[in-house]
C-alpha angles and dihedrals in degrees: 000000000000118000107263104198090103094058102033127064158144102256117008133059118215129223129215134179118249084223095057116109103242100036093103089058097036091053092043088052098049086050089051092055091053097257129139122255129197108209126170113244130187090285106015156007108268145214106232127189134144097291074208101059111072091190083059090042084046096052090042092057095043088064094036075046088214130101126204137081119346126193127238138219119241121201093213149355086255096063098047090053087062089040091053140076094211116143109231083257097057100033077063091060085042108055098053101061094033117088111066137026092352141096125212120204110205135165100254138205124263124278097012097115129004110275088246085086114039115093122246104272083053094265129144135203115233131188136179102196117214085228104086102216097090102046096045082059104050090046089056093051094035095221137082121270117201123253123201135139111285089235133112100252120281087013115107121270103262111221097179111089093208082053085051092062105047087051100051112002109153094021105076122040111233138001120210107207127220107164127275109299128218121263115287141187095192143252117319107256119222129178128207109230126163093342095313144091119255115195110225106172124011 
């Protein structure tokens, strides 16, 4: 693994280009030591940590200052059919709505994410972006990482990087900026329930 030092630090957050030629693995480094990532996705900027490791899910909700479920990226449709308990009749339903500005809240297997961010009937929200950033890296790790608004709870998302910075510098690890996005209220949030979508948030 590269030394992190450089990226991660006490005090000051670093900031890298999507476009430069190491981000994937530096991101994927910093997951994998339990640090806190900001990566653009298809609607917003978002908070990204190990969804396995409860110290990184811990950290994550005490700067969003909020505790509860979180979402999770997926690197492909594959891989949520083996994460999910969906009968064929319903992954039908689910994969159709399920790449691009949309989460899908779904029960979910054992041992696939750490309990902090299940809800309480055991389900999990689940994305694959359009923007390829998040699932590339969660297919390089091979595990989910979290998604949620780079925001404190109940404050607007912030979609400027230099925003970003002034709001957090020092407590996340590294931004991987993407530009500033346009203004977004999120990804439509549906949840499977008896065979049908239920829209939770427009």
């Amino acid at each position: 693994m590269e030394n992190l030092s450089k990226y991660m630090t006490q005090n000051k957050t670093k900031r890298i280009s999507l476009n430069s030629k190491n981000t994937l693995q530096v991101a994927k480094d910093i997951i994998y030591a339990g640090g806190v990532i900001i990566y653009p996705t298809d609607t917003l900027y978002g908070f990204g940590v190990d969804a396995r490791n409860e110290s990184a899910i811990n950290k994550l909700n005490k700067i969003k200052n909020r505790i509860g479920p979180l979402s999770v990226i997926a690197p492909d449709i594959k891989t949520v059919l083996k994460w999910a308990k969906v009968s064929p009749k319903d992954w039908k339903l689910v994969k159709k709505k399920l790449i691009g500005p949309t989460t899908i809240i779904l029960p979910i297997k054992e041992n696939i994410v750490s309990s902090l961010i299940l809800g309480q009937d055991g389900s999990l929200g689940i994305r694959i972006p359009k923007h390829s950033f998040g699932p590339d890296l969660s297919n390089k790790l091979g595990f989910p990482i979290t998604t949620t608004s780079v925001n404190r709870t109940n404050n607007k998302p912030l979609n400027d990087p230099d925003d970003i910075i002034r709001e957090f510098n020092g407590e996340f690890d590294l931004l991987i900026e993407n530009g500033i996005l346009p203004e977004s209220k999120g990804s439509t949030i549906y949840k499977l329930e008896k065979s049908k979508l239920t829209i939770i948030r427009k």
